[in-house]
N, C-alpha and C positions, 0 to 999 in steps of 0.2 A: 504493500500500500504506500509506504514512506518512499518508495523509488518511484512512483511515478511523480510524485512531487519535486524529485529530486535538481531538475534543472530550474526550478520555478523560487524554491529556495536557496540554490546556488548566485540568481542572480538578485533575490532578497539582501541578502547575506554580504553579496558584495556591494551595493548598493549603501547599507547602515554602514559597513566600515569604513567604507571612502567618505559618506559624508561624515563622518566622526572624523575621519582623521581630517580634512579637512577644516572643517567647524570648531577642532580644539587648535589647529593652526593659523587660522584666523585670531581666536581669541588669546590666542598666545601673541599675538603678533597687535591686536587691539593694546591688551593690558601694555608691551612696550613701549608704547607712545603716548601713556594715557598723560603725564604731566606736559606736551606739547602743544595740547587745543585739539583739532582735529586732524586723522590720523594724516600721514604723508601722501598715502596713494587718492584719499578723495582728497586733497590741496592738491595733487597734482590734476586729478581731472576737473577739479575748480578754477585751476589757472589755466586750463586747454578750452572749458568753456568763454570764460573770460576772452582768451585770444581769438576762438570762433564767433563771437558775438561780436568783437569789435573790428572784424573784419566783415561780418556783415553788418553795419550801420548803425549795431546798438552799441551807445558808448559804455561800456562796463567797467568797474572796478570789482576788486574784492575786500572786503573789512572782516577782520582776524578777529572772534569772541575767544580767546583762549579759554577761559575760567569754563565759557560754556559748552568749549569742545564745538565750534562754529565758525563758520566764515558768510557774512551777509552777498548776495549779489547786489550791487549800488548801481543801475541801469538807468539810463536816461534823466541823470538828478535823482532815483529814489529808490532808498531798499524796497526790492519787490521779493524777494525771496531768499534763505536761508539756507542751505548745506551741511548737513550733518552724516556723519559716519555711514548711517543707510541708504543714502543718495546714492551709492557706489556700486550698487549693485553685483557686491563680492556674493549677500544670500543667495540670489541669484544665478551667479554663475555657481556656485558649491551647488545646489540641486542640479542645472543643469551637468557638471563633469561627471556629479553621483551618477547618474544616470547611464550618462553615456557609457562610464568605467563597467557600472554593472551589465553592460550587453560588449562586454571587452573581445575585440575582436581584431589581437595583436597590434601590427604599428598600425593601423589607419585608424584606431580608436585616438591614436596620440593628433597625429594631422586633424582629423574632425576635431577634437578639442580645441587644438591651436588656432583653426576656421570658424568652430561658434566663439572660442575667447573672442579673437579679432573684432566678429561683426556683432558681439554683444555687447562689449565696449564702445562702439561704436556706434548703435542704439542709442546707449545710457548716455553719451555727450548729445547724442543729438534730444533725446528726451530733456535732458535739462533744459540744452537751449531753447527749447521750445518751450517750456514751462516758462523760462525769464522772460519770452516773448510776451505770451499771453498774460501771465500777470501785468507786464508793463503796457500794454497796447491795450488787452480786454482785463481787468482784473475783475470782473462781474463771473468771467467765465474759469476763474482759477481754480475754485474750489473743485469744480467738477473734472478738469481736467488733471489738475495733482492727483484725485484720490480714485477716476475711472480710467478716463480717455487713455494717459501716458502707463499706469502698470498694466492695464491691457494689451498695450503696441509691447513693453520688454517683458512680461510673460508672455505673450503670443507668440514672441519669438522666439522665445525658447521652445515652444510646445511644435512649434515648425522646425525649430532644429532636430527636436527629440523625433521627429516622425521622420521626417529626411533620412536621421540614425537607423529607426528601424526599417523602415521601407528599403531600402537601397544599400544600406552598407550590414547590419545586426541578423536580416535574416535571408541575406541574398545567398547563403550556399542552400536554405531551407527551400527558398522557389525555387530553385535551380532544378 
């Protein structure tokens, strides 16, 4: 009975260890920054915002809340919006690797990571900009777009990555 569950638990199995190990290296890596403000890798995709917004039209700065572990975005004369550790969408990428690692399917499981990191990075700069947009242009429509429209677009992409994974690469010797 327990064998035919057996590859269903296997990818169970790998699955919770990768996001753990993950998840406690994350938090290992939170805790060392904590007396800095906010951690280095969202400052960093706070100041690539910043640079993409002021090359398209919007003048931005960023203002450093140490104590609060924040950086404000100061667009067009006025804080429209705040950046915090979650902004970063590292939770995000740790479910998506989990994922992928537990359907492990040698090196091209590493290349698809390295291809959803890339372009979910790349979401998450453009999901901010776009929030600093519409707060500062529509701020009527912020609230809905912070808490629906934008985790909709970087979960949805990842649930498009994760199908891509298994359609095409996870159980392509199984069609075969």
């Amino acid at each position: 009975m327990l064998k035919d569950f057996k590859p269903v638990l296997g990818i169970l199995l790998r699955f919770i260890i990768v996001y753990l190990v993950l998840l406690f290296a994350y938090q290992f890596y939170l805790n060392s920054e904590k007396d800095h403000g906010l951690d280095s890798f969202s400052r960093m995709i706070g100041n690539q915002v910043t640079y993409l917004q002021n090359k398209g039209g919007y003048e931005t700065a960023l203002y450093d809340d140490v104590k609060n572990e924040q950086v404000w975005f100061y667009v067009k004369g006025q804080y429209v919006t705040r950046m915090v550790e979650g902004c970063n969408a590292i939770s995000v990428i740790i479910l998506f690797m989990s994922f992928v690692f537990a359907f492990y399917k040698g090196a091209k499981t590493f290349v698809f990571v390295g291809v959803g990191l890339v372009l979910l990075y790349i979401m998450n700069l453009l999901r901010i900009v776009g929030l600093n947009i519409v707060m500062s242009d529509y701020p009527e429509y912020g609230k809905m777009f912070h808490d629906f429209i934008f985790p909709a677009i970087i979960y949805g992409s990842v649930v498009v990555l994760w199908l891509i994974w298994i359609k095409f690469f996870a159980l392509q010797n199984e069609n075969s």
